[in-house]
Residue frames as qw, qx, qy, qz and C-alpha x, y, z in Angstrom:
[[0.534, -0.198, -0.584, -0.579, 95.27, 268.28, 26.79],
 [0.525, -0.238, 0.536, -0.617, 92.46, 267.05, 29.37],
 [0.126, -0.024, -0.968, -0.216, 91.91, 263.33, 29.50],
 [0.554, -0.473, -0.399, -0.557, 88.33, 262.44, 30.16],
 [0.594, -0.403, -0.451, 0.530, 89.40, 260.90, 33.96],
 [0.286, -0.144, -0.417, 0.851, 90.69, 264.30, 34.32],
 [0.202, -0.274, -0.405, -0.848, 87.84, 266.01, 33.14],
 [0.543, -0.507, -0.640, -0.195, 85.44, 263.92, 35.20],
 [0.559, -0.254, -0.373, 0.696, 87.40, 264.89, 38.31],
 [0.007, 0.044, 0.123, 0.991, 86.86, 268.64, 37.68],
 [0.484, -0.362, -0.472, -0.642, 83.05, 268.01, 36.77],
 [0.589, -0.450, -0.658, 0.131, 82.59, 265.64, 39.92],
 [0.388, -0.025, -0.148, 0.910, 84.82, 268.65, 41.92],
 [0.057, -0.197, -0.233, -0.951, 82.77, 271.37, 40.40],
 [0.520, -0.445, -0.609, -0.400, 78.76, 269.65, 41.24],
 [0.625, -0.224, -0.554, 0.502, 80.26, 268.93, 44.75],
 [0.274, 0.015, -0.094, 0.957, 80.80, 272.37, 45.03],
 [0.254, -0.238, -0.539, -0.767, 77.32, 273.28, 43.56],
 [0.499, -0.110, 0.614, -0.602, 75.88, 271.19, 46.63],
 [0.792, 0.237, -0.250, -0.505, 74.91, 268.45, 44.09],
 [0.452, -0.464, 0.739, -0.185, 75.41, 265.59, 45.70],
 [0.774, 0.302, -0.202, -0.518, 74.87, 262.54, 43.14],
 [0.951, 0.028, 0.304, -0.044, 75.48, 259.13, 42.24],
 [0.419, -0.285, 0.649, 0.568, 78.59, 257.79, 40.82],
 [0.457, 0.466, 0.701, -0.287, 76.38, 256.96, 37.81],
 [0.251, 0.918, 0.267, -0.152, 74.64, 259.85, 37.23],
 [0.122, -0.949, 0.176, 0.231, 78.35, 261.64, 37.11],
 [0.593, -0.108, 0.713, 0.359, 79.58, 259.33, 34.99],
 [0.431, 0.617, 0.615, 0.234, 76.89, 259.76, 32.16],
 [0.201, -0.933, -0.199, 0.222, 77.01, 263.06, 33.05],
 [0.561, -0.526, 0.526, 0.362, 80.71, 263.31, 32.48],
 [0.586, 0.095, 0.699, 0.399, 80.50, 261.68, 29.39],
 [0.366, 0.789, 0.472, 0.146, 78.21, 263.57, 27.64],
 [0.041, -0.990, 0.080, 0.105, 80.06, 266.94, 28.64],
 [0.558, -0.454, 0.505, 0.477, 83.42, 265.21, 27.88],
 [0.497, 0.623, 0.570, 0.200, 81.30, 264.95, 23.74],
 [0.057, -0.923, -0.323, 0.202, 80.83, 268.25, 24.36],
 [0.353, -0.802, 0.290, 0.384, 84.16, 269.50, 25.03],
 [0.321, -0.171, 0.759, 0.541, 86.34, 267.55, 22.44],
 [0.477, 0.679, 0.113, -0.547, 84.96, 269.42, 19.70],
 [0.563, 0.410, -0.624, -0.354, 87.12, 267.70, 16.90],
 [0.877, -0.247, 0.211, -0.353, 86.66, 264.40, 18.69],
 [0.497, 0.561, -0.644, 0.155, 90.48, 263.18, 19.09],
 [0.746, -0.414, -0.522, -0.022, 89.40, 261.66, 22.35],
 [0.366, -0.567, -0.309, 0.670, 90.93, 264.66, 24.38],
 [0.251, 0.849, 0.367, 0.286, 90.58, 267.65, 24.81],
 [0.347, 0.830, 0.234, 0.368, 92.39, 270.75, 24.41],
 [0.281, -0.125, -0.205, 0.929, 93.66, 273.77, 25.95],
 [0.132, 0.028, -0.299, -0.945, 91.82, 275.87, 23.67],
 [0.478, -0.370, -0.744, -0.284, 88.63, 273.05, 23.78],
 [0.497, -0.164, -0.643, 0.559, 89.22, 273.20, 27.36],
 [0.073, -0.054, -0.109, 0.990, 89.05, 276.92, 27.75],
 [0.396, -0.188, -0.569, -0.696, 85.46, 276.99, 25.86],
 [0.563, -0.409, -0.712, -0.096, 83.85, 274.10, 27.59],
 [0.434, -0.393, -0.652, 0.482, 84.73, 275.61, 30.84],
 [0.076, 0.016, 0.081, -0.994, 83.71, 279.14, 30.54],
 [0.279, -0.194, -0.606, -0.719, 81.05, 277.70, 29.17],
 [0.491, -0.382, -0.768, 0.150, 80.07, 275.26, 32.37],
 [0.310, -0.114, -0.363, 0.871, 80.95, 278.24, 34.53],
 [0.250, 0.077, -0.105, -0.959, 78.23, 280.23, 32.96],
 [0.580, -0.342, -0.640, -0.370, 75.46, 277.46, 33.21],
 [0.549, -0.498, -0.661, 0.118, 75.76, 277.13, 36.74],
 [0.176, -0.406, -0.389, 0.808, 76.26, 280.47, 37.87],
 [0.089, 0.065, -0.374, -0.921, 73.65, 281.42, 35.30],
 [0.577, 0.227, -0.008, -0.784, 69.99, 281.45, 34.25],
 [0.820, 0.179, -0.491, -0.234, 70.44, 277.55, 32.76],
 [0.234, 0.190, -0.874, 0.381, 71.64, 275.98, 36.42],
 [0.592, 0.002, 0.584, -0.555, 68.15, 275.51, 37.50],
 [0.713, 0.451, -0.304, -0.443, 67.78, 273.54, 34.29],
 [0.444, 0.592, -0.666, 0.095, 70.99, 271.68, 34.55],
 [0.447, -0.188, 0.468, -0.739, 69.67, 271.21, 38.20],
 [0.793, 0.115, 0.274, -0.531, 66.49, 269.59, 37.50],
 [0.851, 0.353, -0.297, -0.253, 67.53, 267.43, 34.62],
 [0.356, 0.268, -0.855, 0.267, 70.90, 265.89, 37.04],
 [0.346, -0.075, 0.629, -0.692, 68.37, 265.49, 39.70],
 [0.844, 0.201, 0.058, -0.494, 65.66, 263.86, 37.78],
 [0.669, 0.295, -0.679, 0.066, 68.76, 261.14, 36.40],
 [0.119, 0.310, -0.881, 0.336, 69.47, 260.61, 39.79],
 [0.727, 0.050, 0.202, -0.654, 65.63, 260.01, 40.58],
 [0.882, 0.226, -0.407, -0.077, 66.21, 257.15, 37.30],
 [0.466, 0.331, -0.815, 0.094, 69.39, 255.69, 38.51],
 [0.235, -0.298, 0.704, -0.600, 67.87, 255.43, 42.50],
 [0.876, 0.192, 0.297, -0.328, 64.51, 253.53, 41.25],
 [0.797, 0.364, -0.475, -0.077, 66.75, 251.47, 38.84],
 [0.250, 0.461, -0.778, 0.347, 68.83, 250.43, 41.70],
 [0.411, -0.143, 0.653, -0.620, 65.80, 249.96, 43.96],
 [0.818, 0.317, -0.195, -0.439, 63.82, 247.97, 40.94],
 [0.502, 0.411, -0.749, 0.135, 67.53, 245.88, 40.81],
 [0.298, -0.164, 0.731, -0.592, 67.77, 245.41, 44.92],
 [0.617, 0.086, 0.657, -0.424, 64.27, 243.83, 45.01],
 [0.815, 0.322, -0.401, -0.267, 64.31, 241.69, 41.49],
 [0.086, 0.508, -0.752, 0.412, 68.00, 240.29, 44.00],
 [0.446, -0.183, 0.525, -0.701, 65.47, 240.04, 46.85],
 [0.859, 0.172, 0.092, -0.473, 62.55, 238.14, 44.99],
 [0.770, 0.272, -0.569, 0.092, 65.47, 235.42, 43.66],
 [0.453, 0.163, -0.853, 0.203, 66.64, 234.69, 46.64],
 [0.598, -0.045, 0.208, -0.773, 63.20, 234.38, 48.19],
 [0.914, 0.202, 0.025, -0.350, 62.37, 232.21, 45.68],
 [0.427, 0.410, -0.731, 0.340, 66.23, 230.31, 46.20],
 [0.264, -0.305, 0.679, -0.613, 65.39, 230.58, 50.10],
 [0.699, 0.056, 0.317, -0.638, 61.54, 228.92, 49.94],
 [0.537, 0.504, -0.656, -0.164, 63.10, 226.09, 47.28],
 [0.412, 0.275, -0.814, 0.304, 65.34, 225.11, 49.78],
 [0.561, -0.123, 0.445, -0.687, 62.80, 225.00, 52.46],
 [0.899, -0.014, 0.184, -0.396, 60.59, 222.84, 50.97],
 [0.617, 0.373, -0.689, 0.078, 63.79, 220.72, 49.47],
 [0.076, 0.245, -0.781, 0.570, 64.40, 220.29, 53.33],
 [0.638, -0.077, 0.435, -0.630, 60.68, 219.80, 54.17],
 [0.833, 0.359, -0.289, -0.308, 61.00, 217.16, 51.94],
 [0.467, 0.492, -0.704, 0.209, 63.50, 215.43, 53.15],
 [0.003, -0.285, 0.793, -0.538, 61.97, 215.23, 56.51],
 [0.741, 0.070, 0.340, -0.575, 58.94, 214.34, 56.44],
 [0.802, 0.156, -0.468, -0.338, 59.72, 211.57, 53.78],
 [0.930, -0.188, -0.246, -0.197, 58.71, 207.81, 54.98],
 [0.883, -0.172, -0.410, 0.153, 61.95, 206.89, 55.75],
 [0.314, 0.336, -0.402, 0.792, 63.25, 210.05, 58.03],
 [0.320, -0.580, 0.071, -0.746, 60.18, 211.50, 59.46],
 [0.837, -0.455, -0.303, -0.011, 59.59, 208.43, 62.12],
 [0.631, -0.193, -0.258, 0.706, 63.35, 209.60, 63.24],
 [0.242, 0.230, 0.053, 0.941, 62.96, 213.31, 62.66],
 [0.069, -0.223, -0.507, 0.830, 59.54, 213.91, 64.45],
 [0.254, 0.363, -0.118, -0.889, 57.78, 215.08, 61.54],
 [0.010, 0.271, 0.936, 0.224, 55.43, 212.10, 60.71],
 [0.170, 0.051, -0.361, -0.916, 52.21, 213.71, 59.20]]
């Protein structure tokens, strides 16, 4: 039988090959879904005989007539995961802006009040 790990390996293997460079992610979800796929009585591996299927099957999407499909639709996830990561990055960004500009004014505060700023310079 094929564990899903090894499966993924094979799938990740196989895209690579394909020139489909992607996101962990994407080839994760990816992965999963085709791992559904495969384990047709859903014992949580899969087969020989499952095995055999699924892969003739993959073999024949991407060297077939459904790998510009298969294409477009792992290429459009990685579109999602690259603006979810870049949506994530600058929500990150805007907290610790608004962490950074806090501590600013904590610190303009500190100098300028009555009894530092005559020592610190910063008398208003």
């Amino acid at each position: 039988s094929v564990s899903k790990e090894e499966l993924g390996k094979l799938i990740a293997e196989m895209l690579a090959e394909q020139g489909l460079d992607l996101a962990s992610e994407v080839i994760d979800d990816f992965v999963a879904r085709q791992f559904a796929e495969a384990d047709q009585d859903d014992d949580g591996t899969v087969s020989f005989e499952e095995f055999c299927a699924y892969y003739n099957e993959l073999i024949d999407t991407l060297n077939g007539e459904q790998r510009g499909a298969l294409v477009e639709k792992l290429q459009a996830k990685e579109q999602e995961v690259s603006e979810q990561k870049a949506k994530e990055e600058a929500e990150r960004q805007a907290k610790a802006d608004i962490s950074d500009f806090e501590t600013l004014l904590a610190f303009i505060g500190i100098i300028t009040h009555p009894s530092i700023a005559p020592v610190s310079g910063t008398q208003l």
